[in-house]
C-alpha positions as CSV (number, residue, x, y, z in Angstrom):
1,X,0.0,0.0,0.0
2,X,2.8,2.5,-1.0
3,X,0.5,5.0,-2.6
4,X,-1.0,7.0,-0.7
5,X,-2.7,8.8,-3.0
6,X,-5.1,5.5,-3.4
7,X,-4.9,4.0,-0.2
8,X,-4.6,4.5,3.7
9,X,-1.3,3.1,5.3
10,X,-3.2,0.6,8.0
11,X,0.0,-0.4,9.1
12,X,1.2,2.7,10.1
13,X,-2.0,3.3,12.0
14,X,-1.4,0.0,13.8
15,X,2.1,0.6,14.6
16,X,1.0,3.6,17.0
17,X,-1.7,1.6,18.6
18,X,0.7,-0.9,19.8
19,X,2.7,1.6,21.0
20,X,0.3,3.5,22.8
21,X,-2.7,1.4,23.4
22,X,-1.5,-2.1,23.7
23,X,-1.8,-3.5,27.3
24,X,-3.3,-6.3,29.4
25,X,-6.9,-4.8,29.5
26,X,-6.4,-4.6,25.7
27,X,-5.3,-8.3,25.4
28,X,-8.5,-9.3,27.7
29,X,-10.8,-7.6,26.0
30,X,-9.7,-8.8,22.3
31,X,-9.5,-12.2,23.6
32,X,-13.2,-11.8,25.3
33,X,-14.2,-10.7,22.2
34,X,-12.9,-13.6,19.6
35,X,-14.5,-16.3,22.3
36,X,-17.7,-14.2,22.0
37,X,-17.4,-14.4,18.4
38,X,-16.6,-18.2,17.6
39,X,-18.4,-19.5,20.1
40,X,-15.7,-21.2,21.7
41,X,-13.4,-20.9,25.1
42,X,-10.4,-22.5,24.0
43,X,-8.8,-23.0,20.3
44,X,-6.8,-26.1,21.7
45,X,-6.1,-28.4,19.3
46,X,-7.6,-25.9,16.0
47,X,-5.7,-24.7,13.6
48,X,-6.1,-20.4,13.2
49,X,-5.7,-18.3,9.8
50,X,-5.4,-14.6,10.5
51,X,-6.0,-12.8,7.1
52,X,-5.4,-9.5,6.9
53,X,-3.5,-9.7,10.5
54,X,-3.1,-6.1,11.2
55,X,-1.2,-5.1,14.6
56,X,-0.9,-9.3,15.0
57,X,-3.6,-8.9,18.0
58,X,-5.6,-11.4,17.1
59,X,-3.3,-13.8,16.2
60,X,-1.7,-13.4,19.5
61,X,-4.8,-14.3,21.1
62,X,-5.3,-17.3,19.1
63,X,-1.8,-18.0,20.0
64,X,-2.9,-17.2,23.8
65,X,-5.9,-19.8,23.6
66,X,-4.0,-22.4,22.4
67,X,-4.6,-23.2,18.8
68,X,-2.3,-25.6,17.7
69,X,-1.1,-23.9,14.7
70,X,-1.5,-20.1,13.6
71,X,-0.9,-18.7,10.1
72,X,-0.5,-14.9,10.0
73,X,-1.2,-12.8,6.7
74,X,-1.0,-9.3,5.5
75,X,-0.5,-7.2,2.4
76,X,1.3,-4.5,4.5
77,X,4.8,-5.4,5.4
78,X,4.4,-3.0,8.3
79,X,1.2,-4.6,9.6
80,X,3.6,-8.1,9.2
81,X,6.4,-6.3,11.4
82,X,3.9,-5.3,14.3
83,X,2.5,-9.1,14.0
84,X,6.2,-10.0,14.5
85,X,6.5,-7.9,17.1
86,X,4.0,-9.8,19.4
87,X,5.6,-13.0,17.9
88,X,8.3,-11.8,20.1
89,X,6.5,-10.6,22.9
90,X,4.8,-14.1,22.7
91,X,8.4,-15.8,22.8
92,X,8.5,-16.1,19.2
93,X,6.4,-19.7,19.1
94,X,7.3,-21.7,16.3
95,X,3.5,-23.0,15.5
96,X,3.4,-19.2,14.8
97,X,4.4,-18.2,11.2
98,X,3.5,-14.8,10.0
99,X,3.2,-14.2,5.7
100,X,3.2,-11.6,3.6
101,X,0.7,-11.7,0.1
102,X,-2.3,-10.6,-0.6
103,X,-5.7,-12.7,-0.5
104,X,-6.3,-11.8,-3.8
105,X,-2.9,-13.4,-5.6
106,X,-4.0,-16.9,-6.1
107,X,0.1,-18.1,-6.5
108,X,0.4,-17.2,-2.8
109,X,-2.9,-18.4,-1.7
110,X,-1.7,-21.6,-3.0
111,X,0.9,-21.5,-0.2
112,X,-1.4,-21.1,2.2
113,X,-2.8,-23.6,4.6
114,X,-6.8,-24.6,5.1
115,X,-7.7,-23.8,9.0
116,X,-10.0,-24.9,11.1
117,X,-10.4,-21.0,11.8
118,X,-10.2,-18.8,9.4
119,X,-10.6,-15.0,10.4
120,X,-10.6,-12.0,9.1
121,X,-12.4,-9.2,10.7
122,X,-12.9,-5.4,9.2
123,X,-10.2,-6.2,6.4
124,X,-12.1,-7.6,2.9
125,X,-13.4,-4.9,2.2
126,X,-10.3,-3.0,2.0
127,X,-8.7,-5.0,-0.6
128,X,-10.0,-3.4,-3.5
129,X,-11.8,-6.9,-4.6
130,X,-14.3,-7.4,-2.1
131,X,-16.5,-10.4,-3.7
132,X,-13.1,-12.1,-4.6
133,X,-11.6,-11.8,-1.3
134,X,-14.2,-13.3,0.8
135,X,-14.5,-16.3,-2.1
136,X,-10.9,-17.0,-1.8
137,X,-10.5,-16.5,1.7
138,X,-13.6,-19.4,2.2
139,X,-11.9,-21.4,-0.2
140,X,-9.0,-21.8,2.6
141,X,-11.7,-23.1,5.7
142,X,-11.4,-26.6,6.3
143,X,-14.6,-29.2,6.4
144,X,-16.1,-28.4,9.4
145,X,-14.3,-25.4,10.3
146,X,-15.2,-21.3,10.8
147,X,-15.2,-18.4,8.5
148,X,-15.6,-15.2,10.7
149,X,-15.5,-12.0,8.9
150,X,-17.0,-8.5,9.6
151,X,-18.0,-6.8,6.4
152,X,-19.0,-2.8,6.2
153,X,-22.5,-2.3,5.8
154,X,-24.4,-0.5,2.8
155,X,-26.0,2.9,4.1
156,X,-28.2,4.7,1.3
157,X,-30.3,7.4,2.3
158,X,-32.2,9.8,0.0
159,X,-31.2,13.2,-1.2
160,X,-31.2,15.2,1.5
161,X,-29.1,13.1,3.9
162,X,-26.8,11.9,1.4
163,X,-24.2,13.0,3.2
164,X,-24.4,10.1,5.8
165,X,-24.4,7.0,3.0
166,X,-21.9,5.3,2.2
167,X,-20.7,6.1,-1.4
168,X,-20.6,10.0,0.5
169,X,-17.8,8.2,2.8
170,X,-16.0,6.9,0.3
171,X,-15.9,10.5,-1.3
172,X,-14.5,11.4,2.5
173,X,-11.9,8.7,2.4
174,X,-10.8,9.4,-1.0
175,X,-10.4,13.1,-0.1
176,X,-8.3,12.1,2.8
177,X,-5.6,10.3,1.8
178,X,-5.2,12.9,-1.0
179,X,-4.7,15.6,1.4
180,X,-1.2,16.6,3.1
181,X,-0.7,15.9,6.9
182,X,-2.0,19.4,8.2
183,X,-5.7,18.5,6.6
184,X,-5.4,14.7,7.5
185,X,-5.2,15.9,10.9
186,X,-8.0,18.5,10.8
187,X,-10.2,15.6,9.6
188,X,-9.1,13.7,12.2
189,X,-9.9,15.7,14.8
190,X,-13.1,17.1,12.7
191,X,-14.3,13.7,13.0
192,X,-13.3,12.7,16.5
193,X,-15.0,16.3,17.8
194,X,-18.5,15.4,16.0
195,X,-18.2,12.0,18.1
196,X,-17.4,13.4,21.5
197,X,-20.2,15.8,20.5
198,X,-23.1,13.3,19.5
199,X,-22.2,11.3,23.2
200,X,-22.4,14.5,24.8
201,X,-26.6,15.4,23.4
202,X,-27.0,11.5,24.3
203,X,-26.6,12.4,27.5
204,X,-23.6,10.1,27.7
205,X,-20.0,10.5,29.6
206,X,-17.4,11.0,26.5
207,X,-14.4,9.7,29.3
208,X,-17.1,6.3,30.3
209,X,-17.7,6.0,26.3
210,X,-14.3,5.7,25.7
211,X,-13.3,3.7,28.2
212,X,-16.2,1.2,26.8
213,X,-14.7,1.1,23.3
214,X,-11.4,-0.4,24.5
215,X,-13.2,-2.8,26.1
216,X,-14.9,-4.1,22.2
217,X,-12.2,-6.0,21.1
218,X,-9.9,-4.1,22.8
219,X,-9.5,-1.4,19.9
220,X,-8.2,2.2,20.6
221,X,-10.9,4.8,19.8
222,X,-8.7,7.7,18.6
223,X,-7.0,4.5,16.0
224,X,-10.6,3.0,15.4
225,X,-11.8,6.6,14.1
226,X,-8.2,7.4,12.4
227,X,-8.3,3.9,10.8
228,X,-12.2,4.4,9.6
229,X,-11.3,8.1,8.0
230,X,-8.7,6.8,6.3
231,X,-9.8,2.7,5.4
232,X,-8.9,3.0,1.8
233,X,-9.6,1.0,-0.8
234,X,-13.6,0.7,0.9
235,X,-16.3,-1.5,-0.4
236,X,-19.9,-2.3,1.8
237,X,-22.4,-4.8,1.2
238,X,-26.0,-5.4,3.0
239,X,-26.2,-8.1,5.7
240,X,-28.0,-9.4,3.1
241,X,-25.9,-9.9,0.2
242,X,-22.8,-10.7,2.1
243,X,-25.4,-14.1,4.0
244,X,-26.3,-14.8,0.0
245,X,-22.8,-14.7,-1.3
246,X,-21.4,-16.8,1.2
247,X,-24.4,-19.6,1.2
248,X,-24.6,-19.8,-2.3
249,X,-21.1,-19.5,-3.6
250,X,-18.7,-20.8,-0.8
251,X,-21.0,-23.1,0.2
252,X,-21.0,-21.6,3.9
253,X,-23.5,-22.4,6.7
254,X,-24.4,-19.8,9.3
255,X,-24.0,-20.1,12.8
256,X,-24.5,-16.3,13.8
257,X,-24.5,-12.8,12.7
258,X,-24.5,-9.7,13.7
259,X,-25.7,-6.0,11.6
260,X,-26.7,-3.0,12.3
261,X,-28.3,-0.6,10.0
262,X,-25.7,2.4,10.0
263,X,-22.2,2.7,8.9
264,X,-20.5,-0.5,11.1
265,X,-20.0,-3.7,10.2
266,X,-22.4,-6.7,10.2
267,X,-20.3,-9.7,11.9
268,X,-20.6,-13.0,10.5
269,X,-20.1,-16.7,11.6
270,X,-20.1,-19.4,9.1
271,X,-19.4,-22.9,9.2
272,X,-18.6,-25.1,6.4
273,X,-20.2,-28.6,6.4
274,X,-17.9,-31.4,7.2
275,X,-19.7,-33.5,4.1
276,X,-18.4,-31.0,1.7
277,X,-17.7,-31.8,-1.7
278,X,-14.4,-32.7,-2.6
279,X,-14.8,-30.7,-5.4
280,X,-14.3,-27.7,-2.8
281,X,-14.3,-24.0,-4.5
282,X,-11.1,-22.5,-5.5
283,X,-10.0,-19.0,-5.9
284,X,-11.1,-17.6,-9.0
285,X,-9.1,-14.7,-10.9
């Protein structure tokens, strides 16, 4: 992601949240959260594929609840150096491996392994290839095993609130990583002000409502809202499309979802069948 004229530097983003944000509460909440999310206490004896790995956080929590062997990938060389870096802090494990390629090069998807797990949260959509990613990242779940992934959410409202859809964000995004550091910032802070402000004519304490987005996942809010300014390339689809896809064209079962009808992300937990075909679905260019 070198040009950052197109796209955001996620990497760069997640480099300062381990610096400043990365911490025991931040490790109990993110592993709180992937239990929550597969439906599971302990990934003894599973195998775990991180795609699009990030700061390496969730990898290191697989690592921390025991999954026998965990594959870690990323585009971003920088997002694979801060994955390393909690190799390390982990005491560099060697059932941990950490990859970079991109989910959308079938040659290095041939390289990878089929997991029991296979996660990739907030991250498909940012590949520039949406419908392709998810295929070929389904393609890699073993019979019987999860798919968990959290896909942005179509918004489209009529004329006069444009402004809050989603192709109006995409606009935003595209403006921002055109812009020089100075207006980067000013958005940032733009953007972090309105949210400060909409908690305050809730009625709700800014301080308690931060303090209550570390504890989702463990995420950083001044990161989360730098990393969903910037998020570029940025694709959505309804809860609806993204359940269809993955039935009917990866030949996924679903064991739980999650949506919500404004600009998040719906949260999805499929399963594929242990009966599968053999003829399973590759990755298609």
């Amino acid at each position: 992601m070198s040009n950052t004229a197109k796209t955001f530097r996620f990497g760069d983003n997640w480099r300062a949240f381990l610096q400043h944000s990365f911490d025991e509460q931040t490790l109990e909440a993110a592993k709180a959260r992937t239990c929550e999310l597969l439906q599971i206490q302990s990934l003894e004896g599973l195998t775990f594929l991180d795609i699009g790995c990030g700061s390496g956080l969730f990898s290191y929590v697989a690592f921390l609840l025991g999954a026998s062997s965990i594959t870690s990938v990323d585009v971003d060389p920088a997002c694979a150096e801060c994955c390393q870096h909690l190799r390390s802090v982990a005491g560099d494990p060697p059932n941990w491996r950490i990859l970079q390629g991109s989910i959308l090069d079938d040659c290095f998807i041939g390289t990878l392994p089929r997991a029991d797990v296979v996660y990739s949260w907030g991250v498909l959509h940012h590949t520039g290839d949406m419908w392709r990613a998810i295929r070929n990242a389904a393609s890699l779940v073993e019979p019987g095993g999860s798919y968990a992934i959290a896909i942005y959410n179509r918004v489209e409202y009529g004329t006069f609130r444009g402004w809050r859809g989603s192709h109006r964000w995409l606009k935003v995004k595209q403006l921002y990583n055109r812009s020089g550091r100075p207006t980067k910032r000013l958005m940032e802070l733009m953007l972090a002000a309105k949210s400060v402000l909409a908690m305050l004519l809730q009625l709700r304490n800014p301080v308690a409502g931060l303090r209550a987005h570390k504890n989702n996942r463990g995420m950083n809010w001044w990161f989360d809202h730098v990393d969903w300014l910037g998020g570029l390339p940025y694709e959505f689809a309804s809860a609806g499309e993204i359940f269809n896809f993955c039935h009917n064209e990866c030949g996924m079962q679903l064991e739980r979802m999650h949506t919500t009808s404004f600009l998040g992300l719906h949260e999805f937990l499929f399963r594929l069948p242990k009966d599968v075909s053999s003829k399973r679905r590759l990755p298609v260019s």
